[in-house]
Every structure is written in structure tokens, then in C-alpha cells.
C-alpha positions in Angstrom: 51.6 6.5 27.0 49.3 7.8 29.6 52.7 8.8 32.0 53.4 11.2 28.8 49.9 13.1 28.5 50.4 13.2 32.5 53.7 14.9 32.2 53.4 18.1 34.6 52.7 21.1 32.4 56.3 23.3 33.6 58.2 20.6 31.2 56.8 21.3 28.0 58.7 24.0 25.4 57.9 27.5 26.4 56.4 27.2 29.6 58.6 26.6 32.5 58.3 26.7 35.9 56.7 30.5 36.9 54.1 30.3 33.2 53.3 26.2 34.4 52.1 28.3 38.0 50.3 30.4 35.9 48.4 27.6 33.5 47.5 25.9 36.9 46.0 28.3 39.3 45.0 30.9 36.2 43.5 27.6 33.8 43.4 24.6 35.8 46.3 23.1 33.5 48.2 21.3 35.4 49.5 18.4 32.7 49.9 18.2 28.7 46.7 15.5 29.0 45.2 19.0 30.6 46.4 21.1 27.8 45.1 18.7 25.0 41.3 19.3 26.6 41.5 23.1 26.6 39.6 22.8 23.7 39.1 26.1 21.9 35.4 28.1 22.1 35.3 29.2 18.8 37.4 29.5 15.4 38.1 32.3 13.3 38.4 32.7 9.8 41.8 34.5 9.9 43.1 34.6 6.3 40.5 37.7 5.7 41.1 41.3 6.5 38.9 44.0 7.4 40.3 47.4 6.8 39.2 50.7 9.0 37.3 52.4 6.9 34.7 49.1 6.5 34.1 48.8 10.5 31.2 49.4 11.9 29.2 48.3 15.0 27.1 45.2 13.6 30.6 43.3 12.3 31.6 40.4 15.0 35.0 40.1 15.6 37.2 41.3 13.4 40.9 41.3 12.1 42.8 44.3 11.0 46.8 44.8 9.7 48.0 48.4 10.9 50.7 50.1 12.2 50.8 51.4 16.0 52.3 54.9 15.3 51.4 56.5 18.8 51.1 55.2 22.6 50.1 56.8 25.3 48.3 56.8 29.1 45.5 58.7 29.4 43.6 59.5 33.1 44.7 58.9 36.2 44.0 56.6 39.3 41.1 54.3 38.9 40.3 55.7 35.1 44.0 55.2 34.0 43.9 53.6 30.4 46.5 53.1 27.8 45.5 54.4 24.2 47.1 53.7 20.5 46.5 54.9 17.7 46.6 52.1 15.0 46.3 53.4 11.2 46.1 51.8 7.9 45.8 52.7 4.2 42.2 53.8 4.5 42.3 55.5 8.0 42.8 55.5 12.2 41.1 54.1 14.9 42.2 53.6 18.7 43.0 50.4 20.7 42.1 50.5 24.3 42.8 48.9 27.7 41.8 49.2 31.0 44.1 46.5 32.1 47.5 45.4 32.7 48.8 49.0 31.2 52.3 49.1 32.6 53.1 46.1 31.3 51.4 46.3 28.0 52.9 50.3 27.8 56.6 48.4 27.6 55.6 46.4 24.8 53.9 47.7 22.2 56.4 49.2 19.8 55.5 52.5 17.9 55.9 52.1 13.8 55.8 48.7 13.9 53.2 46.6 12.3 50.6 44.5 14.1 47.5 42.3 13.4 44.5 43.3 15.8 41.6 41.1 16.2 38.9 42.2 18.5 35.3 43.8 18.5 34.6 47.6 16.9 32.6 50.1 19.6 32.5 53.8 18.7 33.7 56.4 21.0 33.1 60.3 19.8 31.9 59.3 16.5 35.7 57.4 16.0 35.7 53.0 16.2 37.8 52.0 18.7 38.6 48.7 20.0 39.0 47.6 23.7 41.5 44.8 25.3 42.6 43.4 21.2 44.4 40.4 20.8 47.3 41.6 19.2 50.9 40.6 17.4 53.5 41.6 15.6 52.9 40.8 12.1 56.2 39.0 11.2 55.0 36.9 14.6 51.9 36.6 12.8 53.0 35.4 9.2 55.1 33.1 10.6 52.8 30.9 13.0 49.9 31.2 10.5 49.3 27.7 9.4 45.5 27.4 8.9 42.5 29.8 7.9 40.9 28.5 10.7 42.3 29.8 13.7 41.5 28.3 17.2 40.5 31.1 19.9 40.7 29.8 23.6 39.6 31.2 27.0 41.9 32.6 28.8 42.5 35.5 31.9 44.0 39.0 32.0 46.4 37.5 34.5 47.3 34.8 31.8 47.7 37.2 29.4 49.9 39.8 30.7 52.0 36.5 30.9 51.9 36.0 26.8 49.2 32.9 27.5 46.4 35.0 25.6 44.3 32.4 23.0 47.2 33.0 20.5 49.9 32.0 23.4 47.8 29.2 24.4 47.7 28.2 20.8 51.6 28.1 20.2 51.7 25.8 23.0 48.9 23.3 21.9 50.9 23.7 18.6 54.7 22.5 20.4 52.8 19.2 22.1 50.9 18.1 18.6 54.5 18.4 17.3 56.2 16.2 20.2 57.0 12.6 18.1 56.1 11.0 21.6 52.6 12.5 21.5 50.1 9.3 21.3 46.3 9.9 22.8 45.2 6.3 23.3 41.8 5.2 21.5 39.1 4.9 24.0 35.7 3.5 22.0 35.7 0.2 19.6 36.3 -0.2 16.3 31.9 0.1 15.8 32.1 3.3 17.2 35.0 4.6 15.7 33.6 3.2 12.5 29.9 4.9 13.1 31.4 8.3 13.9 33.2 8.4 10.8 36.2 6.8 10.9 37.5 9.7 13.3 40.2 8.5 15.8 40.9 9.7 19.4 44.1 11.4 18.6 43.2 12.6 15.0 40.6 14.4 16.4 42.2 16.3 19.4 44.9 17.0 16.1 42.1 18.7 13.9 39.9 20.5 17.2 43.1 22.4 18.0 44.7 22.6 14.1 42.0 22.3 11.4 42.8 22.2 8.2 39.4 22.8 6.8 35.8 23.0 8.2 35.0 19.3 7.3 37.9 18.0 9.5 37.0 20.3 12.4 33.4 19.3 12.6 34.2 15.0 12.3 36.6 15.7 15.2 33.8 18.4 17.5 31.2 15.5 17.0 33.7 12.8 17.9 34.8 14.2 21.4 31.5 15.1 21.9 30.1 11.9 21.4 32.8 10.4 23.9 32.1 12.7 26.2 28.1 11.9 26.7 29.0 8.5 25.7 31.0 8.1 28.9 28.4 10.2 31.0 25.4 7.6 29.9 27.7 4.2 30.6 28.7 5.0 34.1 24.9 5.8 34.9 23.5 2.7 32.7 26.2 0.8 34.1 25.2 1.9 38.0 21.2 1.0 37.4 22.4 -2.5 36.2 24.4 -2.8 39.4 21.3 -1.8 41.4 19.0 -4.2 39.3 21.4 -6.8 39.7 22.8 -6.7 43.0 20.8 -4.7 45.0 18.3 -6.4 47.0 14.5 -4.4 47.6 12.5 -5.5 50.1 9.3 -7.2 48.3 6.0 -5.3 48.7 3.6 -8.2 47.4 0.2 -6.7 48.6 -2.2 -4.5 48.7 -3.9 -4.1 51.9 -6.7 -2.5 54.1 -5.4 0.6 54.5 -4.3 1.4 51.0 -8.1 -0.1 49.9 -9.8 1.8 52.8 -8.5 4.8 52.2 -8.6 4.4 48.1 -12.3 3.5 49.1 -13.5 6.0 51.9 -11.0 9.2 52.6 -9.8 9.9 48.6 -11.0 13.6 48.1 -11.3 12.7 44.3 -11.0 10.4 41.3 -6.8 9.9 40.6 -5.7 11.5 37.1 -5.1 8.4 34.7 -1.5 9.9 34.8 -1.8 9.3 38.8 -2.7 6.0 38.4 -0.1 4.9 35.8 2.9 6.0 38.0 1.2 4.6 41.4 1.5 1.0 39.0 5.1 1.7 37.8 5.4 2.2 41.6 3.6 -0.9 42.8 5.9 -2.7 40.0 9.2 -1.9 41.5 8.1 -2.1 44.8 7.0 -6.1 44.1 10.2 -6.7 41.8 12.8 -7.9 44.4 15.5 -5.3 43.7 15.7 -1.6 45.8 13.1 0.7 43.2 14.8 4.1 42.1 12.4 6.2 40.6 11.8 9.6 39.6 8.4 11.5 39.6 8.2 14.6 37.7 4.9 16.7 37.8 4.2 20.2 37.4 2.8 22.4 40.2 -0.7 21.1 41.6 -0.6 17.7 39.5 -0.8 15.8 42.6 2.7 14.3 43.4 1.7 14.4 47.2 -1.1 12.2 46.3 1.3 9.9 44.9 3.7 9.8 47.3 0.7 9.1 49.7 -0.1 5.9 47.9 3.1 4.6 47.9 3.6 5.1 51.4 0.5 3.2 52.1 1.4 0.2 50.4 4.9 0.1 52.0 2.8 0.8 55.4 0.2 -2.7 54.4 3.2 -4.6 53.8 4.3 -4.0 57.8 7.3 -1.4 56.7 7.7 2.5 58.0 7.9 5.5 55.5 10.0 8.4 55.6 9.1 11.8 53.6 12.1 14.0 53.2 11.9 18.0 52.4 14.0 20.5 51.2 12.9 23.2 54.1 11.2 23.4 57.0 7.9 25.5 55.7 7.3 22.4 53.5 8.2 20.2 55.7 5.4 21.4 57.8 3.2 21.7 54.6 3.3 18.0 53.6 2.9 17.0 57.0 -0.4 19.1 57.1 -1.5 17.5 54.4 -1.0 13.7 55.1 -2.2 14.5 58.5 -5.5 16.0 56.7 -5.7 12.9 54.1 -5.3 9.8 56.6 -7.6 11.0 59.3 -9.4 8.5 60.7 -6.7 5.4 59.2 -4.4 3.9 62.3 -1.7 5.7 60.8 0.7 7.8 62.8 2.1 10.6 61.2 5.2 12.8 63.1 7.0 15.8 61.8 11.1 16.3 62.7 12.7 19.3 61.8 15.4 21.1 63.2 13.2 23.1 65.2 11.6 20.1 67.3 11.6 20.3 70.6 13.8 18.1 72.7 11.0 16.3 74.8 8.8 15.8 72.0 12.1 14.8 69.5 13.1 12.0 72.7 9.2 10.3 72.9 9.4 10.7 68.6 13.0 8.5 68.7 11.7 6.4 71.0 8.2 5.8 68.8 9.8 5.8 65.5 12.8 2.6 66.9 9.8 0.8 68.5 7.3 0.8 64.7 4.6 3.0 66.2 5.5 5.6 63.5 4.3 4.9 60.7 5.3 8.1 58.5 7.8 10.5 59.5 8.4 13.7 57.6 11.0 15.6 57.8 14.0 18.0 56.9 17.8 17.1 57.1 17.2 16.3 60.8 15.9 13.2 59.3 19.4 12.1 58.4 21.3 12.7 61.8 22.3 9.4 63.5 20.1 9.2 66.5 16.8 9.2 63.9 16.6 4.8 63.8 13.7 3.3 62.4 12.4 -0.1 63.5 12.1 -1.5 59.7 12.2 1.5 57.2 10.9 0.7 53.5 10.3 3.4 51.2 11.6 6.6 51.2 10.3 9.7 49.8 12.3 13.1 48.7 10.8 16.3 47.6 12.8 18.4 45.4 15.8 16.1 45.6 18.3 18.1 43.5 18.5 20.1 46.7 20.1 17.4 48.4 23.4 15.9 47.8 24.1 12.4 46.8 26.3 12.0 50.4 23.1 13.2 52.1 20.6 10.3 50.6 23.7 8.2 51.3 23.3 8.2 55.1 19.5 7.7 54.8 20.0 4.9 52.5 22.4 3.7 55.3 20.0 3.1 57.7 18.8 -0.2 56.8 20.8 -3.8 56.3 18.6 -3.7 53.1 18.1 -0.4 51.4 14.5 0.8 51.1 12.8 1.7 48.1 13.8 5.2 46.8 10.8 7.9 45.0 11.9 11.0 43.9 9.8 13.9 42.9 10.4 17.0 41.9 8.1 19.8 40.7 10.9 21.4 39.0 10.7 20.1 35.5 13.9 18.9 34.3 14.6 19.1 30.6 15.2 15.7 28.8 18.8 16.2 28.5 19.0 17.3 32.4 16.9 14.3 33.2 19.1 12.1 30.8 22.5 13.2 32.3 21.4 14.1 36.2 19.4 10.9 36.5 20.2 8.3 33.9 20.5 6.1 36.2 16.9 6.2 37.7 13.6 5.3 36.5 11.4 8.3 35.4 7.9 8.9 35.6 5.9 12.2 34.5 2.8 12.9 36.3 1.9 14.7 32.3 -1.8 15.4 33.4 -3.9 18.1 35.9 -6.5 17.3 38.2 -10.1 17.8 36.6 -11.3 21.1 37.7 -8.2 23.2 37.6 -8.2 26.1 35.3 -5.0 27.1 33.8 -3.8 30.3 35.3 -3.9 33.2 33.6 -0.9 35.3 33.1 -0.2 38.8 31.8 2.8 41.3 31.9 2.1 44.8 32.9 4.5 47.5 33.4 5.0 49.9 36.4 2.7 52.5 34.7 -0.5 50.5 34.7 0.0 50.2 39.0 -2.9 51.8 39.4 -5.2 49.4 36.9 -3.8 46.7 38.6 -5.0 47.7 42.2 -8.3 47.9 41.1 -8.4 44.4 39.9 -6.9 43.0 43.0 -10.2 45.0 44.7 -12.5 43.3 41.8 -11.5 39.6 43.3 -11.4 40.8 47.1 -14.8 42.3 46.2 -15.7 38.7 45.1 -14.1 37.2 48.4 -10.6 36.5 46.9 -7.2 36.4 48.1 -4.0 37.9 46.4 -0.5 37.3 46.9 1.9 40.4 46.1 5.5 39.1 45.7 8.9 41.4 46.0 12.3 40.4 45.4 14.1 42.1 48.2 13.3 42.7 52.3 14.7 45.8 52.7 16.4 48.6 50.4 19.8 48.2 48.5 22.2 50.6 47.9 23.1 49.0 44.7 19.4 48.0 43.6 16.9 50.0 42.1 14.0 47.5 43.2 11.1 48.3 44.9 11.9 46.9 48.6 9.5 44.7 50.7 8.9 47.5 53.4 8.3 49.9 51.4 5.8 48.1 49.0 3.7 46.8 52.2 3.3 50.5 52.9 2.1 51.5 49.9 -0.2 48.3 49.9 -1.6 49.4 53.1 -2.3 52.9 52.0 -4.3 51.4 49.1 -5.6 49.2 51.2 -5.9 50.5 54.3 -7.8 49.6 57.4 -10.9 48.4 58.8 -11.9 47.7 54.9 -9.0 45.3 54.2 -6.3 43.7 56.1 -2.7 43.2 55.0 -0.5 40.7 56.2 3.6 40.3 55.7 6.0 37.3 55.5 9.6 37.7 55.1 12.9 35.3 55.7 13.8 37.8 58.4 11.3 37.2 60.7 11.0 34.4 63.3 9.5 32.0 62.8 6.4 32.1 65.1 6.0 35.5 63.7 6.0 33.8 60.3 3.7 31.0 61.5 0.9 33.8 62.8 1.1 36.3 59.6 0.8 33.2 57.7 -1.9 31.4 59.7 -3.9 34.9 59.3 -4.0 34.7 55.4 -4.8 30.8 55.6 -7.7 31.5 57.5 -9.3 34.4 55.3 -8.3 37.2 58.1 -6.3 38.7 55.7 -7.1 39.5 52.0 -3.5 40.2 51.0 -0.2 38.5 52.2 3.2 40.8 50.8 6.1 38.5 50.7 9.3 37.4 49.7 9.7 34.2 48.1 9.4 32.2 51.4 5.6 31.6 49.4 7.4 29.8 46.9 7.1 26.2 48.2 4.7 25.2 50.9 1.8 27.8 50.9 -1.3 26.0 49.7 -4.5 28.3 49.9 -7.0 27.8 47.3 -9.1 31.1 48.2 -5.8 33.1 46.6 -6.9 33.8 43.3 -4.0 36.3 42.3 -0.4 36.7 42.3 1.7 40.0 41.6 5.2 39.5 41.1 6.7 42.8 41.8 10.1 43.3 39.2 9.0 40.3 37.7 12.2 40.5 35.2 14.5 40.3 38.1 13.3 36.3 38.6 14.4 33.2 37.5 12.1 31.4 34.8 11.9 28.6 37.2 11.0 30.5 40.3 8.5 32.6 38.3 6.6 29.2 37.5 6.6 28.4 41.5 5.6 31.6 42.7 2.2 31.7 39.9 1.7 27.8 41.4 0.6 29.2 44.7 -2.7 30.2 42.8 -5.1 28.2 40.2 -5.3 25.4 43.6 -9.3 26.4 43.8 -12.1 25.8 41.3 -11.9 29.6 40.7 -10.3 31.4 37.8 -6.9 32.8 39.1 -4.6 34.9 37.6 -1.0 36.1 37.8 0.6 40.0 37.0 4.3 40.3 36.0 4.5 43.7 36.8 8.3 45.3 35.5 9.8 48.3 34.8 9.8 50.1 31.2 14.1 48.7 30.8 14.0 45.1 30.1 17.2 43.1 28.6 16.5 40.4 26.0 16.6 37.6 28.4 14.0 39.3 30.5 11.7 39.9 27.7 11.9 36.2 27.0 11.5 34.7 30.3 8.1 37.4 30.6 7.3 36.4 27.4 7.3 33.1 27.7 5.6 33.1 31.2 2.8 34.6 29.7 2.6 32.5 26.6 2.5 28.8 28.1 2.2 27.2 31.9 3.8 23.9 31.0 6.6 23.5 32.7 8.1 21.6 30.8 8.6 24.0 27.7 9.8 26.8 31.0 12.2 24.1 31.7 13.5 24.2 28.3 13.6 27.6 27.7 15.2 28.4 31.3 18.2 25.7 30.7 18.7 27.7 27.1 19.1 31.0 29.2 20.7 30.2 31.5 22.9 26.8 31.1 22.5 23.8 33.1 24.8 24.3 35.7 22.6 27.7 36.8 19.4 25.5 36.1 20.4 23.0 38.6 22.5 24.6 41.1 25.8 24.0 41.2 26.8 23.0 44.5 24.3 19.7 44.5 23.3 19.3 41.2 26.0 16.5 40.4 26.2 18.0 36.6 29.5 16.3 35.1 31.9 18.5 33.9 31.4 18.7 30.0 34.5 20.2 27.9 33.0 20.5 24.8 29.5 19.0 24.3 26.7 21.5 25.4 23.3 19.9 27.2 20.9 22.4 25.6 22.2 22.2 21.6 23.8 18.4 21.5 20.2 16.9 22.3 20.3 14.3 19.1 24.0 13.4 20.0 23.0 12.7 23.5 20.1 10.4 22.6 22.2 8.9 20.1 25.5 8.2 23.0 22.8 6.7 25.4 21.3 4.1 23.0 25.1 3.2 21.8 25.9 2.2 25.4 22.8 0.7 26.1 23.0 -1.4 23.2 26.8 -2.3 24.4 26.1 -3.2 27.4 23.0 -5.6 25.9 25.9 -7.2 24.6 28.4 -7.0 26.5 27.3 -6.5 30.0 30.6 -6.8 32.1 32.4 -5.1 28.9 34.7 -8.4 28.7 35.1 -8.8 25.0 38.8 -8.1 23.4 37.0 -5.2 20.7 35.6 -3.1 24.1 39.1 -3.4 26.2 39.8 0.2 25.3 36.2 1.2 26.8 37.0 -1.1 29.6 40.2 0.6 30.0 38.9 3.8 29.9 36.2 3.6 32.2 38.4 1.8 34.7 40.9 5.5 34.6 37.9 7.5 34.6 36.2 5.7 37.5 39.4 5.1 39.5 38.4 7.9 42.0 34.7 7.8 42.6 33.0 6.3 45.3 30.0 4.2 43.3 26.9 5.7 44.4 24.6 4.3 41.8 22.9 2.7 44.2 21.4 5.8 45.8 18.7 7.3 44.0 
């Protein structure tokens, strides 16, 4: 029954060949399988009526029954619109579009009577309603078979083809009636039974034709639950293959270097969180099988020192390290740092970027085949196929949802057995990121700051307190501190209102002009030894203000700079705001951070100010950023390996998540190569669903 739901979409009733184009490149519907997971986005009570004289403003969508008693164009060239006039027993009100008016122009029919459903603006005092969904009401009495009425996504192009959400729905209404229609179960009787009693193909019946609200919500939480169910057994299902079948090279002591430098070179005491990850480390790394772990840590709660650790007992136990970065600045940052930290241990540390030199990349080869390098850190250069180690074991990657999973493939690669794998990130994921992105590695949470480090303080001020907040930045210089001033853009935008790099260090260096103060600027534009010398200046205290882009997001460390100003701090990312106010609070000193905006904030902004203000854990940010904005902007599309979700949602479906990932854990307990005649449909499933990946579970 599968060659039906795969039936190309041209063959079913009412579409044909040029409408099947359309469905495909407009939709992505290529199949009736396709069409069956177009799942509406909402549902409408369509049996009520609103009539004109009730609309106003505050009303959601509503549903009107009228007569169209006068069409006409109205403008010309790009303000062309079509306008008609649509009355009813209690008064008028005009339908609008912008779009598609030739076409719409031949079809609307005056005096004839039509059932609009759309949203209610005012325009000169009179509601009007822009782009309606409309039909003829004999259309309409005539296909109305529930209250609840599905409304799907669709595009103009689809539309001005008749697929708008109620053309959409007349098909999804001819395939439930085809007798040949059969959606194969795909979870065991248990399951079945848990969720209800709700089967696979009742449920795609009652999401797309409910009969009442009960029935709707049984079948949402059913393919919801598959959906995350799936997601959670392919990752469960990779971490057993790694546990099982993947051989780790065993790191079964501890030895002088790790001890001398634990005993002689640690700057200070580890963070009990510190030292319970460095054991989950030292765990996996003794266990026999390839460890994949993730370490999450806020900003400044000492990940490096981790990593550090690690690297040293894979170093005592005669292996080489690698430490991969997202970018060259921290690249060069981390390698200043372990440099700084092992001085005085036989350890050599190197540094390979893309910027290298060819001489000293040729004598670094040559070291790192031979085992002289101990640790090498590194970009993306370090994944090229000239970069050989003599007998790599562990491997380190910053910020790893930068990098794809093809990427850590080829470093993985370079060893008959796979070294050990620790991720960190200071980017907190959200449980249900974490759960979905990485359920298939071990996570740690670094949940604790060093001792000494005062929480940053953060306030919001707008553009009109500039001048209040100059003389605090010449308070803390006064008292020998640093501040970083942040801007969004390098160089003025036609189509941007913001306050442009260029022009802000101007005014900065008016305020703070010459021989009193010095000013330094860093920008993505610049090269790089230009970069290196501006930032070198403010490292050193030759500067007492650095104006920036966001190339200070990652890889600045200077515990002197006591405050950051984030110039049009609305026009940031949650995420990013909580990097850029890391940069500061590194010192014993208090440091603080100014959100300075404009008086014209939208809701969002508000929130993400709001909230930047009111707490520094990043975790909360997390969660608050991934309801703003969604988890496929949280992560990053490109890399961020989110699965493509058709109906459950990451940030509201927490509980049914949780709940999918213990029911395949607990099937997998019991069933670990899912042999047993009750799981052959979850077998069978899995098998379609997995036919066309490559298996990467073994890669972090």
C-alpha cells in the first residue's frame, strides 16, 4: 500500500498535470503520501457568522456571508489594487488585494453571494479586508461538512491556481475518499494502546476532517508523538551502535603531566561542576568504546579548563590531541591560552589556520606525523587531507553546531580507530534542542561559575540618556577600566536607520578625544594584521576603549574591560546579546553592560531587552530565544541538522518529547535489534525512513 500513498500527485481527481507542477515546486507535493502530511496550521470554527456591523480590529479571523455588488481597479503601476465592495443586512465594507488582480478581476462575479474569511483593518474610518479567502456560497454550502474547518499554508502563486487552504482542502477531501486509501500502522499495539487507541490512518482522517475537537486533538498528539518518537529511536538507536560496536581507545591512567600540572601550574581550585565533568570524562575515556560527549557551560564557566584536562590525560596515555574552532580569532584565542596554561610542561602546542604560512605549515606536518605535537589547534584547515597525526586520541570542538556532521566525519576519519569526541559549546541549548540535536551524545553541564566572578550587571537605556552614559564609561576609565562599545553595522545603509560603525567611532573620539584617552577600532573589514594591532593595543591597556563590530563576540578575553555598550541593542539576537556582555565580568571587578536602543521597540525586542536585563543564565536566554525565534533560527539552518518536524513544535511539545524518548528507550531495553513480531511495523518503518541516510551516529 505504500506504491499508492507514493502515487505522483498529477493522478489524483482535480489536479492534473499543470496544478501537480504547481503543488510541487509551489508546496513541495510531489505524491498523495505528500498531500496526507500537509497537515493544516490551524482550524476554524466555520459554522459562526460575524456580520459587518460587529467587526472591529481586536476580532481574529473572521467569517462573513455578503454579496459582492461592485468591482473595480483602483491606482495604477506599482499601487494597482483591485477593490469590492461586499455588503450585508447591517452594512458595507471593502475587500482588497494587492495581488494576482487580473486574474482575480475575471472571477469575482458582481450580485452574487460569497463567504469571506479573513482579518478586519480599517482604512478611512471604513473595515476593510485584504487578500480574503473567498467562495461562492452555493460552493460553500455544499463542501461544508464539519464546524471545524482545516486552514492550510499555501502561496499567491498556488492560489491564483484555485489551491488556496479551501482548494487544498477539496483535495485532501478526494484522497480520504479513495476506497484504496490505507496509511499503514507504524508503532505497536502498546503504543497505539497508550496514545489512546488512535491509529495511523484514523488520525491523518480526523487532522484533516474533524468531526469534533476531541477527535482532532487524539489524532494532533498521535502524529506528534510518532513524529519525536522516530526522531529519539534513530538517535538512541545510533549511541547503542557507538556503545556497542565502536571501539575507543582505552585511557587507563593518570600520569605526570596531568598530576604536575593539576599540582604546580593550575591558576585556581576547579568548580565542583569542573571536576564532575573532568570524571564523566575520565569514565568514557577508560570505558573501551569511542566517548561522545557534550559539554555545555555558560560564558566564563571554564570549558577551556576542561578541555585542557582531558587533553592531558589523552597526552599521559602516549596519544596527540586536536582542538577544533569555529574561526580563526578563536582559534588564536585558545591557542593563547593553552600556550599560557602548560608553560613549563614538555608539551608542544601548534596553531593551524588557514592563514599559516607555508614553511611553518610544511615543519608543522612534518612534527605533528612524527608525535612531536602534542596539541594542535586549529580551524577547518585541520580537516584537509595533508593534516596526519602520528596516533590522534581525543578530539576537541568549540561551538560544534557550526560545523557539519560531514566535516567531523573527515576528522573522525583519520584514525583506523576513532578518537574520543568532546563537544562544548557555550551556546546553551534548550533541553528539547539538546534532546533532538544531540540525543545521541552524552551531555554534561558545566551548571557552576568560578569563585570570584561577579554577575554582570545589565541595564537598558535609551538613546536619550547618551550623554549619562558617557560619563559612566569616564567613571570606570577614571578608575583604570576598559569599555567595549559595540555597533551592528561597519558602514551606513541606505535601508537602515542604525547608527554606523564610522560614524559612532567619531563621535567616540570627540568625547573622548586625544592625549586624555585613546580609542581603538576593529571591524570584519579590516585585515587582519590591522585587526591583530588595534586589538593587541586594547589587550595591553594602550587603549581605554575598543569600538567594534561583533568580531569581539568570541575570542577577546581581557579582564581589565569592565563595560560593554551595545549600540541598537534591539537589533541583536538574544543569543548574541549574551556573548557580546561575556566579554566583560572575566576580572575580579564589578562589570557592567548598557543596552542602549532607540524610543521604537517591537514586542520581541522589548522581551529579548527585558530579559537580558532580568537574568544572565543562559540557559533561561536559551529558552526564551528558541520561543522567539524557533529552532531552526536558534540553531542555524544550514548545520544545525534540525529534522524536519510537520506538526510537533520543539518549544510547546516539551512533555510529549520527554515522554517519546523514554517510550523508545524503554523499547529498545527490550527489544534491542527491534526483532519481535508486535514491533515489525516500527522495524518496518524505520527501515523506509532510514533507507537514504548515511549512519553517522558514530560521529559526535
Amino acid at each position: 500500500m505504500q506504491d499508492f500513498l507514493a502515487t505522483p500527485i498529477e493522478f489524483l481527481r482535480g489536479v492534473g498535470p499543470q496544478r501537480g507542477e504547481i503543488l510541487r515546486s509551489e508546496l513541495g507535493i510531489t505524491s498523495f503520501g505528500d498531500l496526507l502530511q500537509h497537515f493544516p496550521f490551524r482550524y476554524v470554527d466555520r459554522s459562526h457568522f460575524h456580520t459587518v456591523s460587529e467587526l472591529n480590529e481586536e476580532l481574529p479571523y473572521v467569517q462573513l456571508r455578503g454579496v459582492v455588488d461592485q468591482v473595480r481597479t483602483v491606482g495604477a503601476k506599482q499601487g494597482r489594487r483591485l477593490v469590492a465592495r461586499f455588503t450585508d443586512a447591517t452594512g458595507r465594507m471593502d475587500l482588497v488585494w494587492f495581488k494576482g488582480v487580473r486574474w482575480l478581476q475575471g472571477s469575482l462575479k458582481e450580485g452574487e453571494e460569497y463567504i469571506v474569511f479573513g482579518k478586519v483593518s480599517r482604512f478611512k474610518g471604513l473595515p476593510n479586508m485584504a487578500h480574503p479567502e473567498m467562495e461562492p456560497a452555493v460552493a460553500w454550502d455544499r463542501g461544508l461538512e464539519s464546524a471545524l474547518q482545516p486552514v492550510y499554508s499555501t502561496t499567491e502563486k498556488a492560489s491564483a491556481r484555485g489551491l488556496n487552504s479551501r482548494g487544498i482542502a477539496r483535495l485532501v477531501r478526494t484522497l480520504l475518499q479513495y476506497p484504496e486509501l490505507h496509511v499503514p500502522e507504524s508503532l505497536n499495539a502498546e503504543l497505539v494502546a497508550w496514545l489512546g487507541g488512535t491509529g495511523r490512518q484514523d488520525a491523518f482522517r480526523h487532522v484533516h476532517a474533524p468531526v469534533d475537537d476531541t477527535h482532532l486533538q487524539a489524532a494532533i498528539r498521535r502524529l506528534k508523538f510518532e513524529e519525536l518518537f522516530y526522531i529519539q529511536l534513530q538517535l538512541l538507536i545510533q549511541k547503542s551502535l557507538v556503545q556497542r560496536e565502536v571501539p575507543g581507545h582505552v585511557f587507563g591512567k593518570v600520569g605526570d603531566l596531568l598530576n604536575t600540572f593539576y599540582a604546580e601550574h593550575l591558576p585556581f581550585e576547579p568548580t565542583n561542576a569542573q571536576k564532575r565533568v573532568v570524571k564523566e570524562v575520565r569514565r568514557d575515556m577508560g570505558s573501551g568504546t569511542q566517548m561522545n560527549r557534550l559539554v555545555q557551560g555558560d560564558v566564563g564557566s571554564g570549558k577551556t579548563l576542561v578541555a585542557l584536562l582531558s587533553m592531558l590525560i589523552a597526552l599521559d596515555n602516549g596519544f596527540q590531541a586536536a582542538f577544533m574552532a569555529p574561526t580563526e580569532i578563536l582559534a588564536h584565542q585558545h591557542f593563547k591560552t593553552l600556550t599560557a596554561m602548560l608553560s613549563g610542561l614538555p608539551v608542544e602546542v601548534r596553531l593551524l589556520t588557514g592563514s599559516t604560512k607555508t614553511a611553518e605549515r610544511k615543519s608543522l606536518l612534518t612534527a605533528l606525523r612524527s608525535g612531536h605535537i602534542g596539541i594542535l589547534v586549529g580551524t577547518h584547515a585541520l580537516l584537509e587531507d595533508v593534516v596526519k597525526f602520528e596516533r590522534l586520541g581525543l578530539v576537541v570542538i568549540d561551538e560544534q553546531h557550526r560545523f557539519g556532521v560531514a566535516q567531523r566525519a573527515r576528522l573522525w576519519a583519520k584514525n583506523r580507530t576513532p578518537p574520543h569526541v568532546l563537544v562544548m559549546t557555550a551556546t546553551p541549548i534548550p533541553r528539547t534542542l539538546a534532546m533532538t540535536l544531540y540525543g545521541d551524545l552524552d551531555v554534561s553541564v558545566i551548571d557552576e561559575m568560578p569563585p570570584g566572578r561577579k554577575p554582570v550587571r545589565t541595564v537598558h537605556r535609551y538613546d536619550a540618556s547618551r550623554n549619562a552614559v558617557f560619563a559612566f564609561m569616564e567613571d570606570e576609565i577614571a578608575k583604570g577600566r576598559q569599555v567595549y562599545v559595540v555597533y551592528p553595522l561597519i558602514e551606513e545603509s541606505e535601508k537602515s536607520d542604525l547608527k554606523d560603525l564610522t560614524d559612532g567611532y567619531e563621535s567616540i573620539t570627540r568625547r573622548f578625544p586625544l592625549p586624555k584617552y585613546a580609542v581603538s577600532i576593529v571591524h570584519g573589514r579590516m585585515p587582519q594584521k590591522d585587526k591583530d594591532l588595534e586589538m593587541g593595543r586594547f589587550v595591553r591597556g594602550e587603549t581605554n576603549i575598543l569600538v567594534a563590530t561583533t568580531v569581539i563576540e568570541v575570542g577577546v578575553d581581557v579582564p581589565n574591560a569592565s563595560v560593554m555598550v551595545i549600540e541598537n541593542a534591539e537589533r541583536f539576537g538574544l543569543s548574541q546579546l549574551h556573548q557580546l556582555r561575556g566579554r566583560v565580568g572575566r576580572g575580579a571587578d564589578q562589570s557592567y553592560c548598557v543596552l542602549m536602543s532607540g524610543d521604537k521597540l517591537s514586542n520581541d525586542a522589548r522581551t529579548r531587552l527585558s530579559t537580558m536585563v532580568g537574568t544572565t543564565d543562559g540557559f533561561r536566554i536559551a529558552e526564551v530565544d528558541l520561543q522567539l525565534r524557533g529552532p531552526g533560527d536558534l540553531m542555524g539552518t544550514q548545520q544545525s541538522g534540525l529534522p524536519q518536524l510537520h506538526l510537533a513544535d520543539l518549544v510547546h511539545d516539551v512533555e510529549l518529547l520527554q515522554q517519546a524518548r523514554a517510550a523508545a528507550g524503554r523499547l529498545l531495553d527490550a527489544d534491542p535489534r527491534l526483532s519481535l513480531p508486535e514491533n515489525a511495523a516500527i522495524r518496518a518503518t524505520l527501515r523506509e525512513r532510514m533507507k537514504d541516510k548515511a549512519v553517522w551516529g558514530r560521529i559526535s
